[in-house]
C-alpha positions as CSV (number, residue, x, y, z in Angstrom):
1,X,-14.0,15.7,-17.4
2,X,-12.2,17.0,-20.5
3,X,-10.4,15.3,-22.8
4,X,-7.6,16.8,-25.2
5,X,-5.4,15.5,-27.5
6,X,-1.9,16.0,-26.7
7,X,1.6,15.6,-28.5
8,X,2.3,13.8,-32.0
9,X,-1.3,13.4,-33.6
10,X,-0.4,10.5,-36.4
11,X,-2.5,7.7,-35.8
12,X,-1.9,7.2,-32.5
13,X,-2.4,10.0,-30.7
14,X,-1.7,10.2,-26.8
15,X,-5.4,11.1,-24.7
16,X,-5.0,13.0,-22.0
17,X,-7.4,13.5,-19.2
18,X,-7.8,16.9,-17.5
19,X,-10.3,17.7,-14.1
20,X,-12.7,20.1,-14.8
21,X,-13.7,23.1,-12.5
22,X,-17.6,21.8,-12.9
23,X,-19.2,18.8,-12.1
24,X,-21.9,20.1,-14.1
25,X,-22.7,18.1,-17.9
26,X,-20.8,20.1,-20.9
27,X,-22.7,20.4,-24.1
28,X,-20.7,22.3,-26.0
29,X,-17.2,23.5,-27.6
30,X,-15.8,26.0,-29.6
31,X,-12.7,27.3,-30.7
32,X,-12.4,31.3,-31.6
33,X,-10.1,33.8,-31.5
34,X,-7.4,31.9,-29.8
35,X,-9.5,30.8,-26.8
36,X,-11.4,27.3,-26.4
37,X,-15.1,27.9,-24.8
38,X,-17.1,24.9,-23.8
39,X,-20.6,25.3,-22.1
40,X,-23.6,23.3,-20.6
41,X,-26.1,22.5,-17.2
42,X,-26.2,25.2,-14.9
43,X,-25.3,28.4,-16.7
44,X,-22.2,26.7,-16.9
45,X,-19.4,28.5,-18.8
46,X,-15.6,27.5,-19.1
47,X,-12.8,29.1,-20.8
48,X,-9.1,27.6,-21.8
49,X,-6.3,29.5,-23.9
50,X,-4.6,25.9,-24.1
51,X,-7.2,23.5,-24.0
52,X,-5.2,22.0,-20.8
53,X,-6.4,24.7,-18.1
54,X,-9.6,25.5,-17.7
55,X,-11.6,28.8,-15.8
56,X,-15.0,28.6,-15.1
57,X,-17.5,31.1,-15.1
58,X,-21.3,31.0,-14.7
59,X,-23.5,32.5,-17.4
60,X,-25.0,36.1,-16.2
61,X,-28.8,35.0,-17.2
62,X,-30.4,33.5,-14.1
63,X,-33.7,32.6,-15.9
64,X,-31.6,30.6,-18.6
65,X,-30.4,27.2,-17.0
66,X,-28.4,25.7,-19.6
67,X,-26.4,26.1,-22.4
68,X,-26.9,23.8,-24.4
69,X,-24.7,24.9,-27.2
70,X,-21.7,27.6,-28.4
71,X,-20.0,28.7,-31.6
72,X,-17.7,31.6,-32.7
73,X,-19.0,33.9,-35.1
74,X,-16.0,35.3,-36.3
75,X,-15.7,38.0,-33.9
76,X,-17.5,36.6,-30.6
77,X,-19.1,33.7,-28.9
78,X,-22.7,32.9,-28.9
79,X,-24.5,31.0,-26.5
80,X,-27.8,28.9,-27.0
């Protein structure tokens, strides 16, 4: 499951919970270049412009099982 905030902020902000394409444990987020990527188990890759809908994908390295982490460089993501 993934969990964004959504509408107001201040110090009450309202939670929303969103289904995620995976059943598989996230371990990571990050936020570049107008596009959210969170990663984990499984080669396990997903993608959201909005942070609401999510894609999922599957990372091409079939020898490396999970992602454990992910952060934006500037100019791409990087996977570890």
């Amino acid at each position: 499951m993934i969990t964004v905030t959504g509408g107001g902020g201040g110090s009450s902000p309202t939670w929303v919970s969103r289904a995620s394409p995976t059943s598989w444990l996230l371990n990571g987020v990050a936020y570049g270049n107008g596009v959210f990527v969170a990663v984990g188990f499984n080669r396990t890759i997903l993608t959201s412009a909005d942070g609401l809908s999510w894609t999922g994908a599957t990372a091409p390295d079939t020898n490396y099982y999970e992602n454990t982490s992910v952060i934006w460089t500037g100019s791409q993501f990087v996977l570890t």
